[in-house]
CHARMM-style PDB file with segment names, atoms N, HN, CA, C and O in Angstrom:
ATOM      1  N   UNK     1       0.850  -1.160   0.000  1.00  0.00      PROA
ATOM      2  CA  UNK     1       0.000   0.000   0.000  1.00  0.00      PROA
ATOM      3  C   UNK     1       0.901   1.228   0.000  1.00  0.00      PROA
ATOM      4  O   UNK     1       1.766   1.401   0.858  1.00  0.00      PROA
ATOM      5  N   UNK     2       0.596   2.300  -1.266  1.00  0.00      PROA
ATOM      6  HN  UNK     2      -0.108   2.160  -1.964  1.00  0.00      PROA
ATOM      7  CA  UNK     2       1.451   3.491  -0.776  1.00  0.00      PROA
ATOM      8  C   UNK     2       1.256   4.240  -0.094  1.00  0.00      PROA
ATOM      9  O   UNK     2       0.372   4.068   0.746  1.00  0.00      PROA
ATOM     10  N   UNK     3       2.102   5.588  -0.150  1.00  0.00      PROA
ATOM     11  HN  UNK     3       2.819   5.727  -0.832  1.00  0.00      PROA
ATOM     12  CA  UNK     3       1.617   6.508   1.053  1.00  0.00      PROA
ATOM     13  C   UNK     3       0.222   6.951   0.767  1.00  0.00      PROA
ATOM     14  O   UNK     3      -0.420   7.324   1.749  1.00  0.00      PROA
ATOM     15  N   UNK     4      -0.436   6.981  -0.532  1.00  0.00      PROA
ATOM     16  HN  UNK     4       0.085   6.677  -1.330  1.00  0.00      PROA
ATOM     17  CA  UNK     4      -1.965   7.548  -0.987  1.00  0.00      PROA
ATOM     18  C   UNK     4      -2.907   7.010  -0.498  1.00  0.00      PROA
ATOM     19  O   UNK     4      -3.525   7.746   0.271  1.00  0.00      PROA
ATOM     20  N   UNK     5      -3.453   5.629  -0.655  1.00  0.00      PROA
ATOM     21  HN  UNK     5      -2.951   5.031  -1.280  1.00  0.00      PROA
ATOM     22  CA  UNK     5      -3.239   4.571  -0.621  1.00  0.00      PROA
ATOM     23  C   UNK     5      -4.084   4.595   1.124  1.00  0.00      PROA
ATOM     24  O   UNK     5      -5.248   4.658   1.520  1.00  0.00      PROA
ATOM     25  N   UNK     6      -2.396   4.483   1.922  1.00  0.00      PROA
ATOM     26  HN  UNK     6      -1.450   4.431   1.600  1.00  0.00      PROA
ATOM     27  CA  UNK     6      -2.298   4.553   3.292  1.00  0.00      PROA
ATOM     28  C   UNK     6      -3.614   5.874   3.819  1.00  0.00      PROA
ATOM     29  O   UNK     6      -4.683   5.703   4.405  1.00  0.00      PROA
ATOM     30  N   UNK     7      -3.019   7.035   3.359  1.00  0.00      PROA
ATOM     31  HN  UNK     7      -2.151   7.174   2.883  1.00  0.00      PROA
ATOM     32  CA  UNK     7      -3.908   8.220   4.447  1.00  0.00      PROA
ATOM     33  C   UNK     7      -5.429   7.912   3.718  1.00  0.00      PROA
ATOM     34  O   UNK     7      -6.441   7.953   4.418  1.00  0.00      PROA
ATOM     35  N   UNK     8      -5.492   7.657   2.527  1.00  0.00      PROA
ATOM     36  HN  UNK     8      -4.670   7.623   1.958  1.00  0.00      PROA
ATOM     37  CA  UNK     8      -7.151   7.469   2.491  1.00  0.00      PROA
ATOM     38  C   UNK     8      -7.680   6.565   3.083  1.00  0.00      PROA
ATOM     39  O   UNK     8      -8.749   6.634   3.690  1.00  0.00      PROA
ATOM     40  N   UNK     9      -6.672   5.209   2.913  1.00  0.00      PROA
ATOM     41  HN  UNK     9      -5.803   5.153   2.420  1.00  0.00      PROA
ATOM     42  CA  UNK     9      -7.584   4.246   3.859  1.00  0.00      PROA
ATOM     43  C   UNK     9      -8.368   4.077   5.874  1.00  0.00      PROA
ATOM     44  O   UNK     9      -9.262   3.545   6.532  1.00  0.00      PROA
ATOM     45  N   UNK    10      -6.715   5.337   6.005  1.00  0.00      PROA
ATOM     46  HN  UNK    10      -5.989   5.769   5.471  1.00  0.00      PROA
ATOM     47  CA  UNK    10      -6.737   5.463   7.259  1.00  0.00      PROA
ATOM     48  C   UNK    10      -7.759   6.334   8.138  1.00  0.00      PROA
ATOM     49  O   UNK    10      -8.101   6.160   9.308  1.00  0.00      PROA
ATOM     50  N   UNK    11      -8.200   7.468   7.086  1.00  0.00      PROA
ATOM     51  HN  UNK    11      -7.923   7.609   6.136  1.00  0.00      PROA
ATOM     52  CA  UNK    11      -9.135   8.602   6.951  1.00  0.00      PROA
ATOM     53  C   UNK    11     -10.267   8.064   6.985  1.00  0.00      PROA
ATOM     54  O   UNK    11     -11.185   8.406   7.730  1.00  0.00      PROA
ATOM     55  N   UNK    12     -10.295   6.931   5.955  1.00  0.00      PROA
ATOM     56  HN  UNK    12      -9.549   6.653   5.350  1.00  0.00      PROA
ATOM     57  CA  UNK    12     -11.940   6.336   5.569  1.00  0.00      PROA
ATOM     58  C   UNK    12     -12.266   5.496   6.436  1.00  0.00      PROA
ATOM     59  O   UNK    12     -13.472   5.469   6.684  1.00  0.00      PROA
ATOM     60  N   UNK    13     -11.392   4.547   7.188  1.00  0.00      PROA
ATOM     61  HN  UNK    13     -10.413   4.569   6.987  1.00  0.00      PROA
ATOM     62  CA  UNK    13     -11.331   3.938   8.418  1.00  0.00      PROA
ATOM     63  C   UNK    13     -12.186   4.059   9.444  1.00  0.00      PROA
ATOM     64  O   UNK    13     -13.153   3.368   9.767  1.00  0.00      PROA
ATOM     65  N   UNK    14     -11.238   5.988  10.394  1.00  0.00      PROA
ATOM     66  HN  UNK    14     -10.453   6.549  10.133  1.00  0.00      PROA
ATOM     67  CA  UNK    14     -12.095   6.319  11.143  1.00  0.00      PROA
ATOM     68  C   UNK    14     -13.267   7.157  10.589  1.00  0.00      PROA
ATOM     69  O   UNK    14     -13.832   7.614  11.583  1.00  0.00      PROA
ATOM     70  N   UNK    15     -13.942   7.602   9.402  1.00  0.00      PROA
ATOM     71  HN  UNK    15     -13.483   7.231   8.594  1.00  0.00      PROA
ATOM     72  CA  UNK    15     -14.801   8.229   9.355  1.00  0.00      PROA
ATOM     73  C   UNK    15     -16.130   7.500   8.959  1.00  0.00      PROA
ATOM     74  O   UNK    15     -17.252   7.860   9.317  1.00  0.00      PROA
ATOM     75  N   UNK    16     -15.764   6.141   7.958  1.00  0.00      PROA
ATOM     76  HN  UNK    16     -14.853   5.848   7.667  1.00  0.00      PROA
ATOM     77  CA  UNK    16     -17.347   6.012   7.079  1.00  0.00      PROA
ATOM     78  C   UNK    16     -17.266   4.399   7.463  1.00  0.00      PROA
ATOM     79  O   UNK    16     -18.081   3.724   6.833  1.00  0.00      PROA
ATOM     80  N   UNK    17     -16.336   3.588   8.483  1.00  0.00      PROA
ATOM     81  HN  UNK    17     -15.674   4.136   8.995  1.00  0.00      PROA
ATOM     82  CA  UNK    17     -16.307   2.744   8.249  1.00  0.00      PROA
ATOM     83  C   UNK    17     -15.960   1.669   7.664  1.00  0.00      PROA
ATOM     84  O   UNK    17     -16.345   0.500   7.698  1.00  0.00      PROA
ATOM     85  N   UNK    18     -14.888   2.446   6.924  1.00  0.00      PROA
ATOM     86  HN  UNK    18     -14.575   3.396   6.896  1.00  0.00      PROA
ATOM     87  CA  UNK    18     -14.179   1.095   5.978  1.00  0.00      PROA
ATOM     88  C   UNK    18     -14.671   1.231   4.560  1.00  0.00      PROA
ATOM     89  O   UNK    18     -14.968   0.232   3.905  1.00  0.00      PROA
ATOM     90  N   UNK    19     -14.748   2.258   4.156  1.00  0.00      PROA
ATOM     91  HN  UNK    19     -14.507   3.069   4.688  1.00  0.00      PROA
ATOM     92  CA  UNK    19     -15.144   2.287   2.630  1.00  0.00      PROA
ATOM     93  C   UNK    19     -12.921   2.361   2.018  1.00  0.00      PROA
ATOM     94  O   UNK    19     -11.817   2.469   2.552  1.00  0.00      PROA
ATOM     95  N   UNK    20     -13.480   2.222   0.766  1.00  0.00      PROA
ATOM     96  HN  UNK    20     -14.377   2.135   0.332  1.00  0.00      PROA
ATOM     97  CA  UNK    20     -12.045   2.360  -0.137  1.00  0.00      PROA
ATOM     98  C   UNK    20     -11.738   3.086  -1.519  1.00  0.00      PROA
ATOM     99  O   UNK    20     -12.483   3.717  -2.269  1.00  0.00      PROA
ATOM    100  N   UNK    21     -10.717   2.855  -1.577  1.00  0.00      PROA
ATOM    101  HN  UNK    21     -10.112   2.343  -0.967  1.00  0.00      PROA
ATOM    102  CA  UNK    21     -10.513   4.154  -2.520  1.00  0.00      PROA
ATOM    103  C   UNK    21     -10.224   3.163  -4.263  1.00  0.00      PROA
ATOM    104  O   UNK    21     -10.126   3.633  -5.397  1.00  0.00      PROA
ATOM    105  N   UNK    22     -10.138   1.170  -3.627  1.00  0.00      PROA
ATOM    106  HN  UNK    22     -10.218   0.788  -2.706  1.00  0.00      PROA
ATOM    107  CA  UNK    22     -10.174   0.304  -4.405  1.00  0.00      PROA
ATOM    108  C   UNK    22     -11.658  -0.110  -4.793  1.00  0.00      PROA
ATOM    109  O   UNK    22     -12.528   0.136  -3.957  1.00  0.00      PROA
ATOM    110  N   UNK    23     -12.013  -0.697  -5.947  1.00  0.00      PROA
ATOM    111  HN  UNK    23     -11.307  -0.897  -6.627  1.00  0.00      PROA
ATOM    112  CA  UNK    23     -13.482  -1.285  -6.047  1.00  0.00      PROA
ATOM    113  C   UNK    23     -13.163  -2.771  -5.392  1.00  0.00      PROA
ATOM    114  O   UNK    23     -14.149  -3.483  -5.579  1.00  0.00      PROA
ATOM    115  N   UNK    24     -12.064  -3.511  -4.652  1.00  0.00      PROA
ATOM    116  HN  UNK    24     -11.263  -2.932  -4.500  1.00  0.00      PROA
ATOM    117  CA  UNK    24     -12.435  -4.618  -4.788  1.00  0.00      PROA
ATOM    118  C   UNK    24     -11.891  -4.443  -3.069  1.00  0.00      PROA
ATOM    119  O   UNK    24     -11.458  -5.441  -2.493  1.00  0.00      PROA
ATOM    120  N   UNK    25     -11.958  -3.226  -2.417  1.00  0.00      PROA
ATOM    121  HN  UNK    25     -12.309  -2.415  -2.884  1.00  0.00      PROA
ATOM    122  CA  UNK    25     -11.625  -2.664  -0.434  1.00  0.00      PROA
ATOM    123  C   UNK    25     -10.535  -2.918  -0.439  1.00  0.00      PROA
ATOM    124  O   UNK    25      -9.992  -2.715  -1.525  1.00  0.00      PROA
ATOM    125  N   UNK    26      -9.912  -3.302   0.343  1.00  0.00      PROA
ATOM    126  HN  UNK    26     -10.353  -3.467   1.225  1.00  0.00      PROA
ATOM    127  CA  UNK    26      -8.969  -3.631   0.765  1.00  0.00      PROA
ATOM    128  C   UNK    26      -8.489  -5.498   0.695  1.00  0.00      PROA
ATOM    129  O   UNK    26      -7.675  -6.120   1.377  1.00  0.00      PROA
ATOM    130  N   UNK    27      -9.239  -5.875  -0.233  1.00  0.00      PROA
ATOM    131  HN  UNK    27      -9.901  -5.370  -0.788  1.00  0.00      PROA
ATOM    132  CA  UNK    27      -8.867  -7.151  -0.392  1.00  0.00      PROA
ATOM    133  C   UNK    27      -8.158  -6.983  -1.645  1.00  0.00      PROA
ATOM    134  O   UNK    27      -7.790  -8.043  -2.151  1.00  0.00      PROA
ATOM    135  N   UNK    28      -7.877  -5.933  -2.267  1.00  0.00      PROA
ATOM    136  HN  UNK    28      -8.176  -5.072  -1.855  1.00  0.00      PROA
ATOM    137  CA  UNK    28      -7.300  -5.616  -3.724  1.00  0.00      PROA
ATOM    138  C   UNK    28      -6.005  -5.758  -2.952  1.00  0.00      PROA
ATOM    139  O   UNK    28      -5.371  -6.276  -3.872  1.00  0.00      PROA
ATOM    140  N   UNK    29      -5.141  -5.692  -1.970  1.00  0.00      PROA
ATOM    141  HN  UNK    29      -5.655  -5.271  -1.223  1.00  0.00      PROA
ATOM    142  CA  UNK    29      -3.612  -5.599  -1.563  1.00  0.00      PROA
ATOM    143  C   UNK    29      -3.742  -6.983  -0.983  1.00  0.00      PROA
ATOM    144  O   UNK    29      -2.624  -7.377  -0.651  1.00  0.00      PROA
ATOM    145  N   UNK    30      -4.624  -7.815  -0.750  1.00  0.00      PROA
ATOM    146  HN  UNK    30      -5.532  -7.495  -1.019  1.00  0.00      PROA
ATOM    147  CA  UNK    30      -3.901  -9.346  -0.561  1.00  0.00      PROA
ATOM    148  C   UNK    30      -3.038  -9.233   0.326  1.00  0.00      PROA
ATOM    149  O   UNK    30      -1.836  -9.448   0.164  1.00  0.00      PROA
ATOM    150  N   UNK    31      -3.794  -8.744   1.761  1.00  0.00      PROA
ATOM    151  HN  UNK    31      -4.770  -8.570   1.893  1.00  0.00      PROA
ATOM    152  CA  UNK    31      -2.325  -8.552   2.896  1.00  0.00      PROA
ATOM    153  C   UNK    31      -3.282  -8.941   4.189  1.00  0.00      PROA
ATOM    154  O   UNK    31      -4.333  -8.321   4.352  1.00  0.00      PROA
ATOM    155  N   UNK    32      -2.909  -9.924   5.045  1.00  0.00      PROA
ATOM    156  HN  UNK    32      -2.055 -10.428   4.912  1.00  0.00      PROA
ATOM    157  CA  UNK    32      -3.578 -10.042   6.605  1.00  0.00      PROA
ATOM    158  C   UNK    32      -3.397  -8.790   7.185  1.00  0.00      PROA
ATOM    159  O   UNK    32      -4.387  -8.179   7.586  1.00  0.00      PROA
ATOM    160  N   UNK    33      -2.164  -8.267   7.301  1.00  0.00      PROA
ATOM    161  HN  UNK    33      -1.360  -8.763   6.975  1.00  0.00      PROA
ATOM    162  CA  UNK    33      -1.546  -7.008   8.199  1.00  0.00      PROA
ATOM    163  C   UNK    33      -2.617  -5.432   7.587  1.00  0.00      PROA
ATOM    164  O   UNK    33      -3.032  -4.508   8.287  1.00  0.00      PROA
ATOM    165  N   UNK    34      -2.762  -5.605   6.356  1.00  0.00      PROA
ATOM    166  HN  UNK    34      -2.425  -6.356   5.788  1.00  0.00      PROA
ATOM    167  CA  UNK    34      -3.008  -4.816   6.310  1.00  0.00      PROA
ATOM    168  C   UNK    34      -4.911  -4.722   6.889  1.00  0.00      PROA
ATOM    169  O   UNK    34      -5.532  -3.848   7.495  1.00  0.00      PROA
ATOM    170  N   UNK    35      -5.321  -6.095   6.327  1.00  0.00      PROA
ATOM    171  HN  UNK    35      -4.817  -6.805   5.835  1.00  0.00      PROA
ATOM    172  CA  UNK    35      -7.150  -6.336   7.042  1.00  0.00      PROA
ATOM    173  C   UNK    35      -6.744  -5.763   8.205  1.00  0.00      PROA
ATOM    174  O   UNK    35      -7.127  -4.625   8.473  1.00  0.00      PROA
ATOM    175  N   UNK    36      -5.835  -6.529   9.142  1.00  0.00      PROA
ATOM    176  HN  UNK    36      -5.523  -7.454   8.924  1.00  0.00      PROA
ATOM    177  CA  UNK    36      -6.793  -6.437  10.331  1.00  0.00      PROA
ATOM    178  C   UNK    36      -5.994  -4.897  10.864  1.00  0.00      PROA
ATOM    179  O   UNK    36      -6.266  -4.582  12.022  1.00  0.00      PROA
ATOM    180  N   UNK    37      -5.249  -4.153  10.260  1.00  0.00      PROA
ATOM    181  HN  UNK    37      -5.028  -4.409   9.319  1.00  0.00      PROA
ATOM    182  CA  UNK    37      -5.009  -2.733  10.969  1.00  0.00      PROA
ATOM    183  C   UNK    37      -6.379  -2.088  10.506  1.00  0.00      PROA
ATOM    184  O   UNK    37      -7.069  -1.389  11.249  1.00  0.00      PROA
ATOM    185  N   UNK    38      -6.664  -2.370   9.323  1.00  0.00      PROA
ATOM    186  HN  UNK    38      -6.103  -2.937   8.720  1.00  0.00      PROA
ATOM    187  CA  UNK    38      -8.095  -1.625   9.272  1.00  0.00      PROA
ATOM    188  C   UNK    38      -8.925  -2.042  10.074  1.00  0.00      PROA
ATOM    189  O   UNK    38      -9.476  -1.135  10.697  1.00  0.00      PROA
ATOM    190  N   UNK    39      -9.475  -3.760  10.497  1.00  0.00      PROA
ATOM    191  HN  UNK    39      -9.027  -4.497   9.991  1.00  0.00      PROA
ATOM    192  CA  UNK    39     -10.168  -3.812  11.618  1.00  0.00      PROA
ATOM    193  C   UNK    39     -10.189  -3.255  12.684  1.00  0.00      PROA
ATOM    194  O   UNK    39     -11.105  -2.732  13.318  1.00  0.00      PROA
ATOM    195  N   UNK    40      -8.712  -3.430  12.951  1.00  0.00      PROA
ATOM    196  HN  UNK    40      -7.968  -3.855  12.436  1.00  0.00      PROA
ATOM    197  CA  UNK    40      -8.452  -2.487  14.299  1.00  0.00      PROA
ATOM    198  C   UNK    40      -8.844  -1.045  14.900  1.00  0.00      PROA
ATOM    199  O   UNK    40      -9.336  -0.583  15.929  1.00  0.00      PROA
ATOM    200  N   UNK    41      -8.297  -0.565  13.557  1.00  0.00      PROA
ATOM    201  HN  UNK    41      -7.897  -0.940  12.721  1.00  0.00      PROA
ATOM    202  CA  UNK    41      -9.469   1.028  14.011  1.00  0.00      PROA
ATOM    203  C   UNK    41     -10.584   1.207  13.408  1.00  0.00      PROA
ATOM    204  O   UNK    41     -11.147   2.281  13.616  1.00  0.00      PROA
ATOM    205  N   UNK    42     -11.283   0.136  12.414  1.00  0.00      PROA
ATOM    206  HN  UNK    42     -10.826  -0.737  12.244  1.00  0.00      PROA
ATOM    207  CA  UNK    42     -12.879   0.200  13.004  1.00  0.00      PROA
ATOM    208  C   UNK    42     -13.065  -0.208  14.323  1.00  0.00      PROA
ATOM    209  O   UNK    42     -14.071   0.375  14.729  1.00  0.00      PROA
ATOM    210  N   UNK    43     -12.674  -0.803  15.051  1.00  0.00      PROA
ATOM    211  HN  UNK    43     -11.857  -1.276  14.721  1.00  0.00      PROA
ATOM    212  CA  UNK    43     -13.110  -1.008  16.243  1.00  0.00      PROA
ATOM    213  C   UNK    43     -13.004   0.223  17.139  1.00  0.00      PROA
ATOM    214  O   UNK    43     -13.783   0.911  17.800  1.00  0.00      PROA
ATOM    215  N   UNK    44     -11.837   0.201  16.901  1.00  0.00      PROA
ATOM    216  HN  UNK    44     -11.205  -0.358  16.365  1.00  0.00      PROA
ATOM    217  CA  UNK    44     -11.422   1.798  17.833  1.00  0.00      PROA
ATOM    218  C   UNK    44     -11.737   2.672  17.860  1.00  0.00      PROA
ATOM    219  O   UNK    44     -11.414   3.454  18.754  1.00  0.00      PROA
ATOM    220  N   UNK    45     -12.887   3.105  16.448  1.00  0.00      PROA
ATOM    221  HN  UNK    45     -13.149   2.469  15.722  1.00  0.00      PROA
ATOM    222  CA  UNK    45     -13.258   4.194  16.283  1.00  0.00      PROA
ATOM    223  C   UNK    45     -15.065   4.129  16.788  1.00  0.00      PROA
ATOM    224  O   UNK    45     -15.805   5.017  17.213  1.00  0.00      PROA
ATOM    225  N   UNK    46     -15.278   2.826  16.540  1.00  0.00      PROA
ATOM    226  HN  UNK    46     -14.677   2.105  16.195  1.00  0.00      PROA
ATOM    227  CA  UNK    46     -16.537   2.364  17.076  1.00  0.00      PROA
ATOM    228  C   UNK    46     -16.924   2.609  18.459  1.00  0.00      PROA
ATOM    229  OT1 UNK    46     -18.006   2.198  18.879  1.00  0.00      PROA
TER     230      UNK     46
END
């Protein structure tokens, strides 16, 4: 994930819930680390 990438996902995270800036979310980067940091602050922000 780049730095673009990174602050939108991180932005969209805590604001809408996990929307993306990919059509296919965050399963388009094929990464565990990267799911569950996004899980993580949906939770956190929840």
């Amino acid at each position: 994930m780049g730095p673009f990438d990174a602050v939108n996902h991180a932005l969209a995270t805590v604001s809408t819930g996990g929307f993306s800036t990919r059509s296919d979310s965050i399963a388009a980067f094929d990464s565990w680390a990267i799911e569950l940091a996004v899980i993580g602050g949906m939770l956190l922000s929840g």
